[in-house]
C-alpha positions in Angstrom: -149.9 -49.7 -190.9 -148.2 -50.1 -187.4 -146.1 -47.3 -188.8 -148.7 -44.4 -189.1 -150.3 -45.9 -185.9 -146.8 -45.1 -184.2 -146.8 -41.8 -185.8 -150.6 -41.0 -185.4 -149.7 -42.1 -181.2 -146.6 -39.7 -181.6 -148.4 -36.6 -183.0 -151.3 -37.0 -180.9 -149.0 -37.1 -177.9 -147.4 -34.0 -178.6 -150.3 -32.5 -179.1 -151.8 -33.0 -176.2 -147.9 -32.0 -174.4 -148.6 -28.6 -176.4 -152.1 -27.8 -175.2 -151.2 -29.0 -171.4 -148.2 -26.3 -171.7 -150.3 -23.9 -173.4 -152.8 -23.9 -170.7 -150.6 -23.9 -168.0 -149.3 -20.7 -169.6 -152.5 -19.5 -169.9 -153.3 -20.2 -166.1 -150.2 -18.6 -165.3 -151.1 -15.3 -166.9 -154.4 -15.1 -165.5 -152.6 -15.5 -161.9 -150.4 -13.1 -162.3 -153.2 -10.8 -163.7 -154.8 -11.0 -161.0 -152.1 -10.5 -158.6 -151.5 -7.3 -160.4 -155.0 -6.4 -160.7 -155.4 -6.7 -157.3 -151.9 -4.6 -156.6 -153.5 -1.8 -159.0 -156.5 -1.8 -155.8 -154.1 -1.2 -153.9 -152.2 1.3 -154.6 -155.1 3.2 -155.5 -156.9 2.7 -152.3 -153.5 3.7 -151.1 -153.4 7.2 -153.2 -157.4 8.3 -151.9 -155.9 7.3 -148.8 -152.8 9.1 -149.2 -155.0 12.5 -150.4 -157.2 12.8 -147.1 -154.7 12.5 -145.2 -152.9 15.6 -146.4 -156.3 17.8 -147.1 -157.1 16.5 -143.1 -153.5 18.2 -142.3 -153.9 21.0 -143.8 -157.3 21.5 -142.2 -155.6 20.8 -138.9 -153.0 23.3 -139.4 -155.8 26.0 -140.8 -157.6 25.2 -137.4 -154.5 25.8 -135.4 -153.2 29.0 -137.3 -157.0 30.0 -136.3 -156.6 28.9 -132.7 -152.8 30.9 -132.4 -154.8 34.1 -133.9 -157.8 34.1 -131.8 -155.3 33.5 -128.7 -153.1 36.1 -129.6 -156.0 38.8 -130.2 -157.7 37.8 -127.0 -154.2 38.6 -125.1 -154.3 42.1 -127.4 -157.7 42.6 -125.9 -156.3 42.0 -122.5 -153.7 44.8 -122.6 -153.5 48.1 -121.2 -153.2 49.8 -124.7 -156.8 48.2 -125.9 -158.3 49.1 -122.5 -157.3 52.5 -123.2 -158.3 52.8 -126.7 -161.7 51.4 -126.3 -162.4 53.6 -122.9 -161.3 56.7 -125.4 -163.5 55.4 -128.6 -166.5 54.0 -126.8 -166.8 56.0 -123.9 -165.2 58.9 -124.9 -162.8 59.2 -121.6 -159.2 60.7 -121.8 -156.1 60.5 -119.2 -156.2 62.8 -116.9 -154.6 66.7 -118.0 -156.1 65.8 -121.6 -158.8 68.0 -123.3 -161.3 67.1 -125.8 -162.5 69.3 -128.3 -165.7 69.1 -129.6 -165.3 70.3 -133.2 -169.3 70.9 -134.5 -170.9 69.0 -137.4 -171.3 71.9 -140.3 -167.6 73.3 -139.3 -166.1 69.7 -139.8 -167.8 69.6 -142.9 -167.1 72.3 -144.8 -163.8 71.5 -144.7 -164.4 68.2 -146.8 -163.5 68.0 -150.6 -166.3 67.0 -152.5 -165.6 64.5 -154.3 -168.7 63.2 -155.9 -168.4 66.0 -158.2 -164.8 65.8 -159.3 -165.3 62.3 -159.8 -168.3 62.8 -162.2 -166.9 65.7 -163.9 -163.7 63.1 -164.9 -166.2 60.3 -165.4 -167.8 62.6 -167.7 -164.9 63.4 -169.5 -163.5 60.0 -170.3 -167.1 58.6 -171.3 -166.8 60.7 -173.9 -163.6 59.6 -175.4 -163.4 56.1 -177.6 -163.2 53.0 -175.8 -159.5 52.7 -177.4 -158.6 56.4 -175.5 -160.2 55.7 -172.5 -158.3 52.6 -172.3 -155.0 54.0 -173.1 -156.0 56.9 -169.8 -156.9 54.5 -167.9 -153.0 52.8 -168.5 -151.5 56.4 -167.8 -153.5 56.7 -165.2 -152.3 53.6 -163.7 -148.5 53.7 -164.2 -148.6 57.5 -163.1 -150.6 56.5 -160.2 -153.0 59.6 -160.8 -156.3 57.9 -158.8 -153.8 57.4 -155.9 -153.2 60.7 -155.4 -156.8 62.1 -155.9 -158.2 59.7 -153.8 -155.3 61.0 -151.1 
């Protein structure tokens, strides 16, 4: 009997030996998920961060490409050669020995094109055509650049 009381003693022993490293494996991984848990914030507070940071450059160097543009059209508009071009557009004014002709309204256009017409007489024609052949003129068209020079 003093035996199995030994043995019961022995077992129970190592039982409780097993469940005190057990838990203390158990609170070891709950630590360290926590420390990693808490890394994982981290970095990802870290990455948002990180990402307005870069769209607040790139917003800076919009705003500055902006600011070197507007600076270097207000220096154009300070030059001789837009003083001279606006006095001419605006004002109508020349240098001096220049002449302006006055060309009158129904002389400058009757030398026009029209082109409303040759437009809608080749509209016209390809609305006509199947969808297929007005697509396959419309490629030709394109690669023999045909609305380039009726346009010019």
């Amino acid at each position: 009997m003093l035996n199995k009381i030994k043995n019961y003693y022995q077992s129970v022993k190592m039982h409780s030996q097993w469940n005190m490293r057990v838990l203390g494996q158990l609170v070891f991984l709950v630590i360290v998920l926590l420390i990693s848990w808490s890394g994982v914030k981290a970095i990802q507070s870290n990455y948002e961060l990180q990402k307005q940071v870069t769209t607040l450059q790139q917003q800076n160097q919009v705003q500055q490409l902006e600011n070197n543009k507007l600076r270097l059209q207000n220096n154009y508009f300070n030059t001789k050669q837009y003083l001279e071009l606006s006095a001419r557009q605006e004002l109508g004014l020349g240098d001096p020995g220049e002449t302006e002709l006055i060309v009158p309204q129904n002389v400058a256009l009757a030398t026009l094109v029209n082109l409303t017409s040759s437009q809608n007489s080749s509209s016209k024609n390809t609305t006509q055509l199947p969808w297929y052949e007005r697509n396959v003129k419309s490629w030709f068209d394109f690669f023999l650049h045909r609305n380039a020079t009726a346009n010019d």
